[in-house]
Each structure stands twice: as C-alpha cells, then as structure tokens.
C-alpha positions, 0 to 999 in steps of 0.5 A: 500500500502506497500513500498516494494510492488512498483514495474513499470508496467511490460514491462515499463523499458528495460534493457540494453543488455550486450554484451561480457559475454560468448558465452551462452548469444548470444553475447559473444565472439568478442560482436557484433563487427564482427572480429578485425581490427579498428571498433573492439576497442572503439572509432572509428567512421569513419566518416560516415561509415554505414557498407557499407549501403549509408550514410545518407550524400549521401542518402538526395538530395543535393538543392540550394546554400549556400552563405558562409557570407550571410548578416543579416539584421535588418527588421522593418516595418512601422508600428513599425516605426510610433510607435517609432514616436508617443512614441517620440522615433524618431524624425520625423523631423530628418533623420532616419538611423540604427544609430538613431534607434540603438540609440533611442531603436527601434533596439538592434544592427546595424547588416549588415543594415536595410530592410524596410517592408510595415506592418501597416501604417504610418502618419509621414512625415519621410526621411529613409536611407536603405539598401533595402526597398519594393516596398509597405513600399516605396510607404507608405512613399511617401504617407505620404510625406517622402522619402526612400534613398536605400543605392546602393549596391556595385559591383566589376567592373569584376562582373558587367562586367561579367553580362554583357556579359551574359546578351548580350549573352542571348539578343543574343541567344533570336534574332536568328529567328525562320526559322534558327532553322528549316532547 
C-alpha cells in the first residue's frame, strides 16, 4: 500500500453543488433563487415561509394546554425516605419538611415543594409536611404510625367562586328529567 494510492470508496463523499457559475452548469444565472425581490439576497428567512407549501407550524395538530409557570416539584418516595432514616440522615423523631431534607442531603434544592410517592416501604414512625402526597405513600405512613400534613393549596376567592357556579350549573343541567327532553 502506497500513500498516494488512498483514495474513499467511490460514491462515499458528495460534493457540494455550486450554484451561480454560468448558465452551462444548470444553475447559473439568478442560482436557484427564482427572480429578485427579498428571498433573492442572503439572509432572509421569513419566518416560516415554505414557498407557499403549509408550514410545518400549521401542518402538526395543535393538543392540550400549556400552563405558562407550571410548578416543579421535588418527588421522593418512601422508600428513599426510610433510607435517609436508617443512614441517620433524618431524624425520625423530628418533623420532616423540604427544609430538613434540603438540609440533611436527601434533596439538592427546595424547588416549588415536595410530592410524596408510595415506592418501597417504610418502618419509621415519621410526621411529613407536603405539598401533595398519594393516596398509597399516605396510607404507608399511617401504617407505620406517622402522619402526612398536605400543605392546602391556595385559591383566589373569584376562582373558587367561579367553580362554583359551574359546578351548580352542571348539578343543574344533570336534574332536568328525562320526559322534558322528549316532547
């Protein structure tokens, strides 16, 4: 084998096509760029534009809601709480809150809050303050002797009442009997 002998696999490397040399080479002239205007000069993206094709922001479905600020929260499960406990981390005898998670390592920041999960088990007799907890890690807790405090979420006044309404709306619309519909 000689240096001068190398050479890639034939077809492996594709070259660029190199536009605007000449009406002979078959994109010469104005280069692929139909006449003059804007989109002739370089640096223009209008946004979106597909020359006319649906754009691909219009073609996709648009589904659901996006909440501008959702709240993120930390999640830990039993299990990992019981761990904390046997490595002496945590104080079993004193409350537990995001606080003294963030304080004994178990968590890295306090986020939003703190969300409890019901993976694994738990021995320990332990009080936990929360901000939302499942219906599995509640009934684990109880079951060991501790107590889970869900901090109550707060709700404007014109929203709760707003709720309301609807709800007596919905409760209302549910009652009209069924014979009021057929005649």
């Amino acid at each position: 084998m000689r240096l001068n002998g190398i050479k890639d696999n034939a077809g492996s490397r594709k070259f660029r096509t190199r536009i605007g040399r000449g009406i002979g080479s078959g994109l010469g002239k104005m280069g692929g760029r139909g006449g003059k205007g804007q989109t002739a000069r370089t640096g223009v993206a209008i946004g979106g534009f597909e020359g006319g094709q649906m754009p691909l922001h219009r073609r996709l479905p648009k589904r659901g809601f996006n909440k501008w600020r959702p709240a993120d929260y930390n999640e830990i499960n039993v299990g990992a709480l019981q761990q904390a406990i046997e490595d002496k981390r945590i104080d079993a005898g004193k409350p537990v809150d995001v606080a003294s998670l963030v304080e004994a390592g178990v968590l890295r920041r306090s986020k939003d809050g703190l969300r409890l999960l019901g993976d694994g088990e738990i021995k320990s007799k332990v009080s936990i303050t929360v901000n939302h907890a499942s219906a599995k890690a509640k009934a684990a807790i109880e079951k060991a002797g501790g107590s889970v405090t869900v901090i109550p979420v707060k709700v404007l006044e014109a929203d709760e009442k707003k709720r309301a309404k609807s709800a007596a709306k919905k409760a209302a619309s549910s009652k009209k009997p069924a014979s009021a519909k057929d005649e």
